[in-house]
C-alpha positions as CSV (number, residue, x, y, z in Angstrom):
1,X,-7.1,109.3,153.6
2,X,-7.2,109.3,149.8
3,X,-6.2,107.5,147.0
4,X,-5.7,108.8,143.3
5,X,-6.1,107.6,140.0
6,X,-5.7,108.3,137.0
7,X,-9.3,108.2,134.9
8,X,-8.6,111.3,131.7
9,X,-6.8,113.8,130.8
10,X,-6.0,116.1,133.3
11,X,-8.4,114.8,136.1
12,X,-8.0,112.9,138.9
13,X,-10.7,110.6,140.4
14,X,-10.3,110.4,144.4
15,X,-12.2,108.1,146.5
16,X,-11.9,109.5,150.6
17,X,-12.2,106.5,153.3
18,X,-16.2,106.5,153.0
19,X,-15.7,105.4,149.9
20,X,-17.5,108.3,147.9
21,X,-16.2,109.4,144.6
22,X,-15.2,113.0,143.5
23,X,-13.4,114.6,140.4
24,X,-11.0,117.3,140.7
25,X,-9.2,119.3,138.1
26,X,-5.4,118.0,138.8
27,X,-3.9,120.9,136.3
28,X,-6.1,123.7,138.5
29,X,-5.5,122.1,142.0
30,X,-1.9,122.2,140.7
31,X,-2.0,126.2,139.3
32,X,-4.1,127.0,143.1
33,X,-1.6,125.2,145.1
34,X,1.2,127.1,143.7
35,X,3.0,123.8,143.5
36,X,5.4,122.9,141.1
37,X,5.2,119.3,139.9
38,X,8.5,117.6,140.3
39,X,9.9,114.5,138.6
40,X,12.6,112.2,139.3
41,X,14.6,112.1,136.1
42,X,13.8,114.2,132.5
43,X,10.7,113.2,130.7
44,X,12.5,113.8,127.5
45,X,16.4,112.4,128.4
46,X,17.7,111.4,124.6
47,X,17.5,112.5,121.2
48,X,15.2,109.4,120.4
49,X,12.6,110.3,122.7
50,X,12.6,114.3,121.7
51,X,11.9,113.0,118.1
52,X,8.8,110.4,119.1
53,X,7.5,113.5,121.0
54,X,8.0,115.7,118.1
55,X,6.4,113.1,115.9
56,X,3.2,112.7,117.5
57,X,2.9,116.4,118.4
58,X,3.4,117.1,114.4
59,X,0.8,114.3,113.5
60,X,-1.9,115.3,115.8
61,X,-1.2,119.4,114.8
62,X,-0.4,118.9,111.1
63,X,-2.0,115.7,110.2
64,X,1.3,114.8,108.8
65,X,1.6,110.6,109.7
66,X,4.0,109.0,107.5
67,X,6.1,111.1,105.6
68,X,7.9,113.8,108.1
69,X,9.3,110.4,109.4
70,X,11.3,109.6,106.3
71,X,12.5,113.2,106.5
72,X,16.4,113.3,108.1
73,X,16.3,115.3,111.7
74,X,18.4,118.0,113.1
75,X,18.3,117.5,116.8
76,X,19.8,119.7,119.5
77,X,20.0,120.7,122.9
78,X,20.7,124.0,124.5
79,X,19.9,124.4,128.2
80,X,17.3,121.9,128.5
81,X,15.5,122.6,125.6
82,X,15.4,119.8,122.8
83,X,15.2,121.5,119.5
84,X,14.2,119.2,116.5
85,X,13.8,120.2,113.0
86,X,12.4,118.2,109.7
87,X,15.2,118.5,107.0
88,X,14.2,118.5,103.0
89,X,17.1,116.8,101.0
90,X,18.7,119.1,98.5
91,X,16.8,120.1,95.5
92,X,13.3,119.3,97.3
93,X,11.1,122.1,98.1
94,X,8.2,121.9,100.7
95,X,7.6,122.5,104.7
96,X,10.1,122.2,107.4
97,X,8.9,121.4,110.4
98,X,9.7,123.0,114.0
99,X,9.4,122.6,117.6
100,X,11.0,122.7,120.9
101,X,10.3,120.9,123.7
102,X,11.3,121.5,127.5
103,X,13.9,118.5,128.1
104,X,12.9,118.1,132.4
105,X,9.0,118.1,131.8
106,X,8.1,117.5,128.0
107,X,6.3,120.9,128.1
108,X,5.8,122.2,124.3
109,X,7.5,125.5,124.3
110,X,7.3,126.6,120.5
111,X,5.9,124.6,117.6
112,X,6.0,126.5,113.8
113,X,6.4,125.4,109.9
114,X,8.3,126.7,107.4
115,X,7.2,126.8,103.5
């Protein structure tokens, strides 16, 4: 018998019924096992949630903290894939901001700038 928990990213500490610890590579037992992981609802469900996700992602690729958050948002979804985009008002000039992200498992699929 096991039990997991979580102790990094993508590692798993497991402790069998002697009671002796072991790491194992979650995202490797998971690519050997062939197994798909499964969730019971979308990790990314609303609008508001694609545009967190896109806001962190942005910050910890471009730096960018505070000011791609005063920027208006163009948000869509086409079969399950939340696009969002950073708008410029009229008359500005400067970089747009791009990225899409899988709506069932918050998987990254594309993330680019414009300008």
């Amino acid at each position: 018998m096991f039990s997991i928990c979580s102790c990094g990213a993508n590692k798993t500490q497991q402790k069998n019924t002697s009671g002796e610890d072991f790491n194992v590579n979650y995202g490797k037992y998971l690519e050997e096992s062939g197994k798909p992981q499964k969730f019971d609802r979308d990790l990314v469900p609303d609008e508001k949630t694609a545009i967190k996700l896109a806001d962190a992602i942005w910050d910890a690729r471009y730096g960018i903290k505070k000011g791609i958050r005063d920027l208006p948002y163009t948000v869509t979804l086409e079969k399950g894939v939340w696009y969002v985009k950073t708008n410029l008002p009229e008359g500005y000039y400067g970089t747009i901001l791009n990225i899409k992200i899988n709506k069932y498992d918050g998987k990254v699929l594309y993330i680019w700038s414009e300008g």
